[in-house]
N, C-alpha and C positions, 0 to 999 in steps of 0.2 A: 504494500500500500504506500510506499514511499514513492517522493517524486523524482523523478533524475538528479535534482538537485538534493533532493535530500538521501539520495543512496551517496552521490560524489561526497557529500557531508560525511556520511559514515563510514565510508572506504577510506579516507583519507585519517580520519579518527581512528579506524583500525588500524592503518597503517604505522599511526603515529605509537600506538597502545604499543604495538608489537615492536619495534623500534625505538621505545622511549630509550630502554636501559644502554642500547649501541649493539645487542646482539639478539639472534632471534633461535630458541631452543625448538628444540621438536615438536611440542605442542600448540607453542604460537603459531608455528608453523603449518601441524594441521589444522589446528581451528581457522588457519586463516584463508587457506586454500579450499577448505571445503566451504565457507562464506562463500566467497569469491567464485568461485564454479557454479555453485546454484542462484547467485542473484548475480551475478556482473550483466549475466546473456539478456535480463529481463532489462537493461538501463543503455549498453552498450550494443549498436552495432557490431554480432561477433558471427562467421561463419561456424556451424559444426566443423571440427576437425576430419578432413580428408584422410581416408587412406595412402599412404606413402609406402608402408614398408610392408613386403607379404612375405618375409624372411625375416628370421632372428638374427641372422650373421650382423646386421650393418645396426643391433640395437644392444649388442651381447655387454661392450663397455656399460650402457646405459644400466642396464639389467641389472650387472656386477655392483656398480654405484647403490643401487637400491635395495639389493639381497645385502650386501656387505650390510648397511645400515642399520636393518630387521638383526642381523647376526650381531650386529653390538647393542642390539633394545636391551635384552637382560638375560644375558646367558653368562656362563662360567668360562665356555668355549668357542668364540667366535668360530672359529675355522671348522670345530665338526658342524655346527649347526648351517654355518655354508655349504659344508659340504655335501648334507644331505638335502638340503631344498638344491642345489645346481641342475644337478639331472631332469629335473623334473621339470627345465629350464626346453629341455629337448634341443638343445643347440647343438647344429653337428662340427659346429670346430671349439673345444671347451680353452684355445689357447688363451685366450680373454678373461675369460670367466673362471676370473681368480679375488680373492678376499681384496680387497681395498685397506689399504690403512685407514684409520680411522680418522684423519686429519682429511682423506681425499670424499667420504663421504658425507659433507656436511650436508646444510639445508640448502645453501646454492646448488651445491653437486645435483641434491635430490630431484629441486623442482626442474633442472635442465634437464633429467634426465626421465620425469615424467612427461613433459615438454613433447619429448622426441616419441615416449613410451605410445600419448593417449593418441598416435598418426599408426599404427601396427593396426593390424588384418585381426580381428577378435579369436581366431585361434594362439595366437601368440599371445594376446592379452590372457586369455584362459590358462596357457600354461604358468604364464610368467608370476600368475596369482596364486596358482597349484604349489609356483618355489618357493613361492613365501610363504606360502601355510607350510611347509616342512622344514625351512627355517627358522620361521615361530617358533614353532612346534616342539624342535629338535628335539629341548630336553624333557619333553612332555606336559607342558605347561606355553600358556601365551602371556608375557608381562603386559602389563596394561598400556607402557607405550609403546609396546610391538602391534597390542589391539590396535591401537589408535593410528600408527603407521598405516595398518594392513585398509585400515577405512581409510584411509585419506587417499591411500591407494588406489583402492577400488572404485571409490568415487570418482575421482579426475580421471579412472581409465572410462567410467561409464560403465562400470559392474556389475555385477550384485554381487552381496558380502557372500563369499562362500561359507555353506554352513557346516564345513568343519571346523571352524574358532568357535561354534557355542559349545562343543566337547572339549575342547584343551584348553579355554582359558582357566587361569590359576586364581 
């Protein structure tokens, strides 16, 4: 019910909210992105996202950047819990598709790399949701900002939340 001016009002207020302190955490991050995804299209002149990519190969860095991410939400073990959501990435060159340091995946890295993600062919999106629920997952439990990643996730690809997280959240 707001007016164009009054969402530009709010977005920029959010902006500011998320940004006061000089740095933006994870969860500003998805609360800000899932704002922004469901109300920017109703105020702003924005085309749906195009198909681009009907291959994994040229999204696998992208992919890596976001699985790495999930793998440091709250696990013991970054690298197994990568390890076992990768495959299920189904990429047939896994040269790429290796853990990120933790400094390479922040919240710039993230949103560029859902950027590129929400342009993929819906079978890649499906898989690439599959890796992250077995990332989550790993250690048989989902932390709450691995939940909250996985939504922000699925949301900006245009998903629906897979209902394997209502079994393994902790």
């Amino acid at each position: 019910q707001l007016t164009g001016a009054q969402f530009e009002k709010f977005s920029d207020t959010l902006n500011w909210l998320v940004n006061f302190d000089g740095k933006t955490d994870l969860f500003e991050f998805v609360l800000q992105k899932i704002i922004q995804r469901h109300l920017a299209p109703n105020f702003r002149k924005s085309k749906p996202p195009v198909v681009q990519f009907y291959s994994v190969k040229p999204l696998v860095p992208d992919c890596a950047v976001l699985l790495s991410a999930l793998a440091y939400g709250d696990t013991k073990n970054a690298q197994a819990a990568f390890d076992a959501g990768a495959p299920y990435l189904r990429s047939p060159d896994d040269s790429e598709l290796q853990l990120r340091e933790i400094g390479k995946c922040g919240v710039d890295q993230i949103d560029a790399a859902l950027n590129r993600l929400v342009q993929a062919a819906p079978q890649i999106k499906k898989n690439f949701l599959d890796a992250c629920i077995h990332v989550a997952g790993a250690d048989g439990s989902i932390a709450e900002m691995q939940a909250e990643l996985l939504r922000a996730f699925a949301d900006t690809l245009d998903c629906p939340m897979p209902p394997a997280l209502a079994g393994l959240q902790g």
